[in-house]
C-alpha positions in Angstrom: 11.4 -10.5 52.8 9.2 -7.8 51.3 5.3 -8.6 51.0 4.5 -8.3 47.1 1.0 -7.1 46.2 0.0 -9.6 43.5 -3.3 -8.6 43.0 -2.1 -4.8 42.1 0.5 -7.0 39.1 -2.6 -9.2 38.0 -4.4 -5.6 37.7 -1.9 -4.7 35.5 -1.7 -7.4 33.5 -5.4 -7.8 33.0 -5.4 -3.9 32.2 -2.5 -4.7 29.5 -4.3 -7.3 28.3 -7.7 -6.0 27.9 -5.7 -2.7 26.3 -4.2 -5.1 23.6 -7.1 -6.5 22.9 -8.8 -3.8 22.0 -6.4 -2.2 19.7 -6.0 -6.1 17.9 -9.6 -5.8 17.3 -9.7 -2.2 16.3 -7.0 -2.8 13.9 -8.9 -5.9 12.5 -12.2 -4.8 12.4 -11.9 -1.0 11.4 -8.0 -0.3 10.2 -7.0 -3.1 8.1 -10.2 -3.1 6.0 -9.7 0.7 5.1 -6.4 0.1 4.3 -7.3 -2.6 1.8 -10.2 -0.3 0.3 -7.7 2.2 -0.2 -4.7 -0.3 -1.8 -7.6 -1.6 -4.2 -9.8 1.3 -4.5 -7.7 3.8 -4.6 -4.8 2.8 -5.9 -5.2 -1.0 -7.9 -8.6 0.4 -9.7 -7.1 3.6 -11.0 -4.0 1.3 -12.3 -6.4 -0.9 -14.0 -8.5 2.2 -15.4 -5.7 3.6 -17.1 -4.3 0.1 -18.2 -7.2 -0.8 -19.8 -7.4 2.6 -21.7 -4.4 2.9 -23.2 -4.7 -1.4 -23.9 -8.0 0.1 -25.6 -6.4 3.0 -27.4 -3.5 0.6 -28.7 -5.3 -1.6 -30.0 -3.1 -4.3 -28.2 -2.1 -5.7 -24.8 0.7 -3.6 -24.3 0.7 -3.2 -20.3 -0.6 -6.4 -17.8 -1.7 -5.9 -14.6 -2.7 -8.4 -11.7 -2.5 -8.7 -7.8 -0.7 -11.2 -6.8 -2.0 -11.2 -3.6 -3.8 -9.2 -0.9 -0.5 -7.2 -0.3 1.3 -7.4 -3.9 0.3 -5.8 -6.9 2.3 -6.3 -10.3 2.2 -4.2 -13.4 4.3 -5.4 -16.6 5.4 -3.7 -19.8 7.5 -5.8 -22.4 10.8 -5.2 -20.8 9.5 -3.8 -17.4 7.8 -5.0 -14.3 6.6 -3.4 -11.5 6.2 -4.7 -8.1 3.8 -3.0 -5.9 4.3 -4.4 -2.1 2.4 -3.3 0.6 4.1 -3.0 3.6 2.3 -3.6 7.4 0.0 -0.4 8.7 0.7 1.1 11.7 -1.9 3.2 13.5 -0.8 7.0 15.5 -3.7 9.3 16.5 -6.4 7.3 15.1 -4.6 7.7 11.6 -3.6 4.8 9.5 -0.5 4.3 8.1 1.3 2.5 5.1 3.7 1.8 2.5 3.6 0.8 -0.9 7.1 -0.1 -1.8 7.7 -0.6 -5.6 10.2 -3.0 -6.9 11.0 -2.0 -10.6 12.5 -4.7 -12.9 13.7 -3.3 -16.2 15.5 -6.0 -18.8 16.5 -7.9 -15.7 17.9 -4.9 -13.4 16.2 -4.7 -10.2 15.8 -1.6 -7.8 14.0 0.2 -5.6 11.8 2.8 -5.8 10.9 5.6 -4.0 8.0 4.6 -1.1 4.8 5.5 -1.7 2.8 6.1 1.5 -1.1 5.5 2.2 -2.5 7.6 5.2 -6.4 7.2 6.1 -8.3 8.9 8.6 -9.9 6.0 10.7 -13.0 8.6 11.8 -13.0 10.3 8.8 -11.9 7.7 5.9 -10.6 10.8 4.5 -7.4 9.1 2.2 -3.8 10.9 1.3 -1.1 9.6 -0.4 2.5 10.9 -0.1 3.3 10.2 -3.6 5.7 11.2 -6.6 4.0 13.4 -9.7 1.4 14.1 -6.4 -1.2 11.7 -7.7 -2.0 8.1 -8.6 -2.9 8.9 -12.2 0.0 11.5 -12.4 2.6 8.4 -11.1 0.9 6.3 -13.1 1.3 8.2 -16.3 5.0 8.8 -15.6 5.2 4.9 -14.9 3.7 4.0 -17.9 5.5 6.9 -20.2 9.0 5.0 -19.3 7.3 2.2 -20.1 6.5 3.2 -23.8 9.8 4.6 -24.3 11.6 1.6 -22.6 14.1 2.9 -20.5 15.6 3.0 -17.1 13.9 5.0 -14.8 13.4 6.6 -11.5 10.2 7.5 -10.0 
């Protein structure tokens, strides 16, 4: 019978280990709160911003928004809703990345819209969205233009 060198696996293990550990907490500590500055800064606030304006400008409540939870964000017209998931970040090159996946509800018709993605520079914090209309205000206005003139649409 072959001799095994167990202290060379344990090595290994501990290595793996350690190496997990690491990323766990690099994830936890610097990723994930980026990545939630960016859903609610940088995406949430200018939703609200523009909400309220027009809400202002109307004279009325025409457009409600709210977050569901730390991943969901909702935005509602009369006949349409929009679901704003955020999807699980994944971290290449000291880059985060994720998706916001929209679920659009119009008169009781549900489909999907095109992803949005979310890409942060963990050393930089530099943000960049891969987003229709190029923009959060631009998707936003687009969004809320279907909205006034209530029908289906794509984004």
């Amino acid at each position: 019978m072959d001799e095994i060198n167990l202290d060379e696996i344990v090595d290994k293990f501990k290595n793996r280990l350690l190496a997990t550990q690491e990323a766990e907490k690099f994830k936890s500590e610097i990723v994930e709160p980026l990545v939630e500055e960016g859903f609610k800064e940088k995406f949430i606030k200018k939703f609200e911003n523009i909400t309220e304006t027009i809400n202002q400008k109307v004279g009325s409540q025409v457009i409600k928004t709210h977050q569901e939870d730390k991943n969901k964000y909702i935005v509602e017209g009369l006949y349409h809703r929009v679901y704003f998931q955020k999807s699980n970040t994944d971290v290449i090159d000291n880059k985060a990345y994720t998706s916001i996946i929209p679920i659009y509800v119009w008169k009781g018709v549900t489909k999907h819209l095109g992803p949005i993605s979310l890409i942060i520079n963990t050393e930089t914090r530099e943000v960049k969205w891969d987003i229709p209309f190029g923009s959060v205000e631009k998707y936003a206005g687009e969004l809320f233009q279907g909205f006034a003139e209530d029908k289906d649409f794509s984004l």
